[in-house]
C-alpha positions as CSV (number, residue, x, y, z in Angstrom):
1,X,-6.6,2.6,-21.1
2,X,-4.5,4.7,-19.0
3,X,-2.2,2.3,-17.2
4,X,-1.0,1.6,-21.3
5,X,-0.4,5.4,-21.9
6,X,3.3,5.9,-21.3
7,X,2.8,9.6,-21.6
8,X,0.5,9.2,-18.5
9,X,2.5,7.4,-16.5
10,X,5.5,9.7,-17.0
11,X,3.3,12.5,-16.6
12,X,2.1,11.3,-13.1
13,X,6.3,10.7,-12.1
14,X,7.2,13.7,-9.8
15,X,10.0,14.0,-11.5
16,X,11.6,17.5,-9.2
17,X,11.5,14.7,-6.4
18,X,12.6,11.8,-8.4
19,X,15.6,13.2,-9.4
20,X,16.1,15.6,-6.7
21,X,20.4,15.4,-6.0
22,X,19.7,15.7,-2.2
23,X,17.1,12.9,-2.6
24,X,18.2,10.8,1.2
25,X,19.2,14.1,3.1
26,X,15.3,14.9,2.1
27,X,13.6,11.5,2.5
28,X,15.8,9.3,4.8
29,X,13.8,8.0,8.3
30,X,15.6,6.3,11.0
31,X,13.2,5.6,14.2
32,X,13.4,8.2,16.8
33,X,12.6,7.6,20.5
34,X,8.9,9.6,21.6
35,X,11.2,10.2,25.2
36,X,13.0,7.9,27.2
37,X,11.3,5.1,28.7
38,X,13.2,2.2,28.6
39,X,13.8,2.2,32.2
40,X,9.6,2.4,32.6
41,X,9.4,-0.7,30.9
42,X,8.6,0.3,27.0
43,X,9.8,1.9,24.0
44,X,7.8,4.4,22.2
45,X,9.4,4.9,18.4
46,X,8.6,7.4,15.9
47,X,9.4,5.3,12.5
48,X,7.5,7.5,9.8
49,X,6.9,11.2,10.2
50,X,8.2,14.2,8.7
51,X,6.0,15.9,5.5
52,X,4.7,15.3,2.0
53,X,4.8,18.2,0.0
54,X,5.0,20.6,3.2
55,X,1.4,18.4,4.7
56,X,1.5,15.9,7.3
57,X,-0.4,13.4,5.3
58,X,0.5,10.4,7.9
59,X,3.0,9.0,10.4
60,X,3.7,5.7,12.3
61,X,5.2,4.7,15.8
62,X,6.9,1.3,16.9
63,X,6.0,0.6,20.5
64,X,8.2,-2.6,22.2
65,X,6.8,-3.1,26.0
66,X,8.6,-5.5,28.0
67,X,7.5,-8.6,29.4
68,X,5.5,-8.0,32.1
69,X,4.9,-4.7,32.0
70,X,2.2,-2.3,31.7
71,X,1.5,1.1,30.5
72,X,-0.2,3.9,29.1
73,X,0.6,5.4,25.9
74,X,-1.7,8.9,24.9
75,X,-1.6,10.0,21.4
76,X,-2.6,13.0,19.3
77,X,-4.9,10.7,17.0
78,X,-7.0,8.1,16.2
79,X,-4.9,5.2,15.1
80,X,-4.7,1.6,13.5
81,X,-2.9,-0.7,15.9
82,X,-1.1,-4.2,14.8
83,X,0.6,-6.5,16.7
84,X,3.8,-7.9,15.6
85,X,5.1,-9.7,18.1
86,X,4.1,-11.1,21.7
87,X,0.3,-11.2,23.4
88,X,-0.9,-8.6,26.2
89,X,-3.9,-6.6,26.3
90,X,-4.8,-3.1,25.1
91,X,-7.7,-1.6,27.1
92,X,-10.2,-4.5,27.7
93,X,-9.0,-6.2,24.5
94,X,-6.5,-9.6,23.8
95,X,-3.7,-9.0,21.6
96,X,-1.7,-12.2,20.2
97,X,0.6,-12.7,17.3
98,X,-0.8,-15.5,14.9
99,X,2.0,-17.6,14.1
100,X,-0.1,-18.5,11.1
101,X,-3.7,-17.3,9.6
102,X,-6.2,-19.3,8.1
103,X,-8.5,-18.1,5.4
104,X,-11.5,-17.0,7.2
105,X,-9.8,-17.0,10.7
106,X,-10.5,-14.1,13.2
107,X,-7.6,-12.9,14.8
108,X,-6.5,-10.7,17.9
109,X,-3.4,-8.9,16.3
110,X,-5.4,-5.6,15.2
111,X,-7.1,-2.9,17.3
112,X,-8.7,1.0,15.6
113,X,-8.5,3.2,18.7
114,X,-10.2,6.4,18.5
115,X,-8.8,9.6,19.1
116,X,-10.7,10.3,22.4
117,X,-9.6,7.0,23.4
118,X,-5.8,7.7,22.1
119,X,-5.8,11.2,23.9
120,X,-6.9,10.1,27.5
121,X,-4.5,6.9,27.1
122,X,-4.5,3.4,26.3
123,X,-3.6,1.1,28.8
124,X,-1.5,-1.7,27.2
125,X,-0.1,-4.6,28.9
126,X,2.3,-7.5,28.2
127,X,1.5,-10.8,29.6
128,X,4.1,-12.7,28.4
129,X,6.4,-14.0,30.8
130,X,9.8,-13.8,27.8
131,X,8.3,-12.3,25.1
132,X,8.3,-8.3,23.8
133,X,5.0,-7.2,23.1
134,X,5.9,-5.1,19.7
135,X,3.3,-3.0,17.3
136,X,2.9,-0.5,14.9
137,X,0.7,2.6,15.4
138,X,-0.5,4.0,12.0
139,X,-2.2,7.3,12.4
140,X,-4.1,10.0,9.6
141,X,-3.5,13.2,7.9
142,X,-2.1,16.1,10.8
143,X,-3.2,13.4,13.7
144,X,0.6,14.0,15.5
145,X,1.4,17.8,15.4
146,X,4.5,17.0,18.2
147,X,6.0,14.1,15.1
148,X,9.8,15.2,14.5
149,X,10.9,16.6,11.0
150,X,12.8,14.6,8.6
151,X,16.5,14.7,9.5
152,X,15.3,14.3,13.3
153,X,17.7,10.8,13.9
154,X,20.6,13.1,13.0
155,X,20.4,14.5,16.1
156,X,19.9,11.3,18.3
157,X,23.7,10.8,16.8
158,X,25.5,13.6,17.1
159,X,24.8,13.2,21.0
């Protein structure tokens, strides 16, 4: 079996990467604002991007919307939505945080938007009175050409 072959599992280590002396300079992703929105109501995070192997193979965005508010977000993509935190609606559909999920259960903490959907906008609402509505965006390979490099959150700092 292959996953007993030591010679195959070394052989599948990439090792140029693995023991590459600049490995965090190279790798290392701290979330980076889309543009500033805060005062709009929401916050739009970049929290994977960059390249694998020069290829855009996939990339992730944090979006926090306040309580109360309401906005559009357009993407490049189709995407995989999850809620994290809070209850609100995207498009005609409920969003809420389980605090706990029984086998079986449905719940209404993921969404799959498609990309003609994600490129005329997605309303999304927060209908909690106290509570951030918070979720993660997960989109495909070369779905976000406008995704920063690696190294981008050096930047943010240095102003």
């Amino acid at each position: 079996m292959e996953h007993d072959d030591t010679k195959y599992l070394v052989d599948a280590l990439d090792w140029d990467q693995n023991v590459d002396p600049n490995f965090k300079d190279n790798h290392y992703q701290e979330p980076v604002p889309v543009a500033n929105t805060e005062k709009d109501g929401y916050v739009d995070r970049w929290i994977v991007y960059g390249k694998v192997a020069e290829k855009q193979l996939f990339t992730a965005k944090e979006l926090t919307v306040n309580p109360g508010a309401k906005v559009i977000v357009m993407d490049g993509g189709a995407y995989g939505w999850i809620t994290v935190q809070g209850e609100g609606d995207v498009g005609n559909l409920r969003l809420h945080t389980p605090a706990m999920i029984r086998y079986g259960e449905m719940t209404e903490d993921e969404v799959f938007v498609t990309e003609k959907a994600a490129k005329e906008g997605v309303v999304i609402e927060n209908t909690s009175k106290h509570e951030p509505l918070v979720s993660l965006r997960y989109f495909g390979p070369d779905a976000c050409p406008d995704a920063p490099e690696i190294g981008a959150y050096k930047n943010l700092k240095k102003k």
